[in-house]
C-alpha positions as CSV (number, residue, x, y, z in Angstrom):
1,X,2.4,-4.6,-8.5
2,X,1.7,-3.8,-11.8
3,X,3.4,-0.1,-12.2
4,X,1.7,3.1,-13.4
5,X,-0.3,1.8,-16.1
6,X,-1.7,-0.7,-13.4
7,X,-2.4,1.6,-10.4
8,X,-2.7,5.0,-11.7
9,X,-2.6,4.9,-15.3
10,X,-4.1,3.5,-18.1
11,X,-6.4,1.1,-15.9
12,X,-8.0,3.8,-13.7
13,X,-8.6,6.2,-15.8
14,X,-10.2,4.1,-19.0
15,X,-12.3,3.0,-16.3
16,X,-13.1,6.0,-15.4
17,X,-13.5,7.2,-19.4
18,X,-16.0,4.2,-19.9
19,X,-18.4,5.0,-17.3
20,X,-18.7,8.4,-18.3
21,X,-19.0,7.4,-22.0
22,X,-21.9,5.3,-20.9
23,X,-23.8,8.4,-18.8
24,X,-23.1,10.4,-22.0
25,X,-24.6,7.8,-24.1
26,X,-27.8,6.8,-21.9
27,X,-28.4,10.8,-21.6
28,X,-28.4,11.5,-25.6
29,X,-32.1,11.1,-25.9
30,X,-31.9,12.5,-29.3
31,X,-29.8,9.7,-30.5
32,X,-31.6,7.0,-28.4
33,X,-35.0,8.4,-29.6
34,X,-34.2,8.3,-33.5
35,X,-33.3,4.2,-32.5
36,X,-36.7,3.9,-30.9
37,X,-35.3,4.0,-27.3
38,X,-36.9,6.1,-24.3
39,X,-35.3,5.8,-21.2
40,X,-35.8,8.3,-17.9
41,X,-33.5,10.3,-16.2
42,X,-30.1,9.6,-15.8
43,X,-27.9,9.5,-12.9
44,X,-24.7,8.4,-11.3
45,X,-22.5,7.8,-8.0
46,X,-19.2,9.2,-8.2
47,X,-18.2,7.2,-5.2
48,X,-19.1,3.6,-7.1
49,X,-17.6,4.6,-10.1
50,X,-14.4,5.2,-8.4
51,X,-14.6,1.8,-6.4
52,X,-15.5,0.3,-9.4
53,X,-12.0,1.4,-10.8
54,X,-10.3,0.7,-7.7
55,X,-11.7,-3.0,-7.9
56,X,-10.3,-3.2,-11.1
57,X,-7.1,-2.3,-10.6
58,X,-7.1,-4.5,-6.9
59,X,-8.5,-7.3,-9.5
60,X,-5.5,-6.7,-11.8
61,X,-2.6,-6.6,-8.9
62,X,-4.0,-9.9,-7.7
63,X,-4.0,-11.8,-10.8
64,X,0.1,-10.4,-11.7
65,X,0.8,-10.9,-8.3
66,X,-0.4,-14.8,-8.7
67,X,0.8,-15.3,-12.2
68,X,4.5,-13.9,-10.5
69,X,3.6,-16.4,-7.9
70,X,2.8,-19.2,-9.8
71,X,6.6,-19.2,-11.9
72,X,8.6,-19.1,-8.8
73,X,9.4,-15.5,-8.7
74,X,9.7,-14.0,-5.2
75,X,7.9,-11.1,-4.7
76,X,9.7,-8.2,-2.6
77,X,7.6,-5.1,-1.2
78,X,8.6,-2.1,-0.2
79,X,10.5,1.2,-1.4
80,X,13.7,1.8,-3.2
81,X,16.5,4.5,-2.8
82,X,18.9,5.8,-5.1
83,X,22.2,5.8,-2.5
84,X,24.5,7.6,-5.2
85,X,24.8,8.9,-8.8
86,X,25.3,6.8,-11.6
87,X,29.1,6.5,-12.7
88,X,30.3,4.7,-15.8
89,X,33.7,3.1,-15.7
C-alpha cells in the first residue's frame, strides 16, 4: 500500500536524509560551540536508523490501508501480470 514514494521512495530515504542531517549537525562542534553549545562524542546505530524508517513507512501503509478501509474500498493483495500487449482499436 502506498506505492514507491511509500515503501521505497520518498519516505525511506528522507528518513534516512534526516537522521544523518542530525549526526552532521550534533558533530559540527565549530558551529555548536560559536552558539555556546558543547556536547561529547557522537555516535549512531545504522540498524535503528533503518528500523526507524522501516516503522515509518509500516506506520504510513497502516494508516492508507485504514483510511481505504474506512470508505468502503476493498483492498486486493497480491501481483499483477501483463497477459498481452496493448492494442488500440
Amino acid at each position: 500500500m502506498g506505492g514507491t514514494c511509500v515503501n521505497r521512495g520518498c519516505i525511506p530515504s528522507k528518513a534516512l536524509l534526516a537522521a544523518s542531517g542530525r549526526v552532521r549537525e550534533l558533530r559540527d562542534a565549530h558551529h555548536l560551540k560559536s552558539l555556546g553549545i558543547q556536547i561529547g562524542g557522537v555516535e549512531f546505530d545504522r540498524q535503528a536508523i533503518a528500523d526507524h524508517a522501516n516503522n515509518l513507512v509500516s506506520k504510513i501503509q497502516g494508516d492508507l490501508t485504514n483510511s481505504l478501509k474506512r470508505l468502503g474500498v476493498d483492498i486486493i493483495r497480491g501481483w499483477g501480470k501483463i497477459a498481452g500487449t496493448q492494442k488500440s482499436r
